[in-house]
C-alpha positions in Angstrom: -5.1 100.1 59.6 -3.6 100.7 56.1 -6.3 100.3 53.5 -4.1 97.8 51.6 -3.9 95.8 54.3 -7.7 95.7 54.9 -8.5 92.5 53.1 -5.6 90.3 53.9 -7.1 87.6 56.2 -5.7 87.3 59.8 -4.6 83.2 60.1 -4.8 81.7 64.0 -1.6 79.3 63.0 -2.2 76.8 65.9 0.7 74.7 65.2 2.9 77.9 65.5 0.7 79.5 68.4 0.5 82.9 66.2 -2.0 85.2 64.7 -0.3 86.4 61.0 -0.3 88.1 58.4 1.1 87.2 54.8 2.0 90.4 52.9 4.3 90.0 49.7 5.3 86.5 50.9 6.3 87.9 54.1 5.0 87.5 57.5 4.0 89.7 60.2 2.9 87.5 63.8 2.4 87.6 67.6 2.9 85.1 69.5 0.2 84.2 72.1 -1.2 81.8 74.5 -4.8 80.5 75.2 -7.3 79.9 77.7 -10.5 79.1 77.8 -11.5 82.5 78.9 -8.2 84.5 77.8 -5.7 85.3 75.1 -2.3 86.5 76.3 -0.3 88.1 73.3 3.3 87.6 73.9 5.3 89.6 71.2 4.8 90.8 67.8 7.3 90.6 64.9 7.0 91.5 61.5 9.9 90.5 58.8 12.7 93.2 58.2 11.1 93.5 54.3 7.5 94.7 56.1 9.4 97.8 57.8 6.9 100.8 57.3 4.4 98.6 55.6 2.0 98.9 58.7 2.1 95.0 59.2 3.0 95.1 62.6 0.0 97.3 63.3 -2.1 95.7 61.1 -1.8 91.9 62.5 -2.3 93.8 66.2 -6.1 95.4 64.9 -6.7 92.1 63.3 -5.8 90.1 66.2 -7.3 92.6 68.8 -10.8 92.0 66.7 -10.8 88.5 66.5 -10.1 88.4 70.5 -13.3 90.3 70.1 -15.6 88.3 68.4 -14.7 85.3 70.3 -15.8 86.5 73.6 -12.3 86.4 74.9 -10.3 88.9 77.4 -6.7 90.3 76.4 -4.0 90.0 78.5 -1.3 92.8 76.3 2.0 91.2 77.4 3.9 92.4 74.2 4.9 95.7 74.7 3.8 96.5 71.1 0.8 95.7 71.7 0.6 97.3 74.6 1.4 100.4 73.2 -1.1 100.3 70.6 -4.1 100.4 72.6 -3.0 102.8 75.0 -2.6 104.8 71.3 -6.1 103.3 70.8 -7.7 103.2 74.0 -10.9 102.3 72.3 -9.4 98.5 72.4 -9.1 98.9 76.6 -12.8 97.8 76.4 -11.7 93.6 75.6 -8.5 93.9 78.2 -8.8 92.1 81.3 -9.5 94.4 84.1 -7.8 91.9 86.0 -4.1 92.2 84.0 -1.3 93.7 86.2 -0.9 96.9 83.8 -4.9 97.9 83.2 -4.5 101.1 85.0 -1.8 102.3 82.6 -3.9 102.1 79.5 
């Protein structure tokens, strides 16, 4: 993750079902979905003005360490994401061994 990006705090916007980042007034998200046990993440999205900013990356590490921290298993539907921790494969360690695609991380 960018260090500038480092202390910007990762919101859980419930209403919206989306983890996001606020960067210059702008917004970087995914979109997921929640069980009691697992977080899917759907797709990720980050405003034209965050292009080569690192948002897009940095609201996936944020998001990929509060899944973390609460215990949870990730299902990586989004194909960013998807592609980040098979760049990353440290973050293979919170996917669900059960999701369709584990063997291709």
């Amino acid at each position: 993750m960018k260090p500038e990006l480092e202390n910007i705090p990762l919101v859980k916007n419930e209403e919206k079902k989306r983890f996001e980042i606020e960067l210059n007034s702008h917004f970087a998200f995914i979109d997921y979905k929640e069980t009691s046990q697992q977080i899917s993440l759907i797709h990720t999205e980050a405003e034209p003005e965050l292009a080569g900013t690192g948002a897009a990356a940095g609201v996936v590490e944020k998001s990929l360490i509060y899944i973390e921290e609460s215990g949870k298993k990730l299902l990586p539907f989004c194909p960013y994401v998807f592609a980040f921790i098979k760049k990353n494969p440290e973050w293979k360690r919170i996917v669900d061994q059960r999701f369709e695609g584990y063997d291709k991380l």
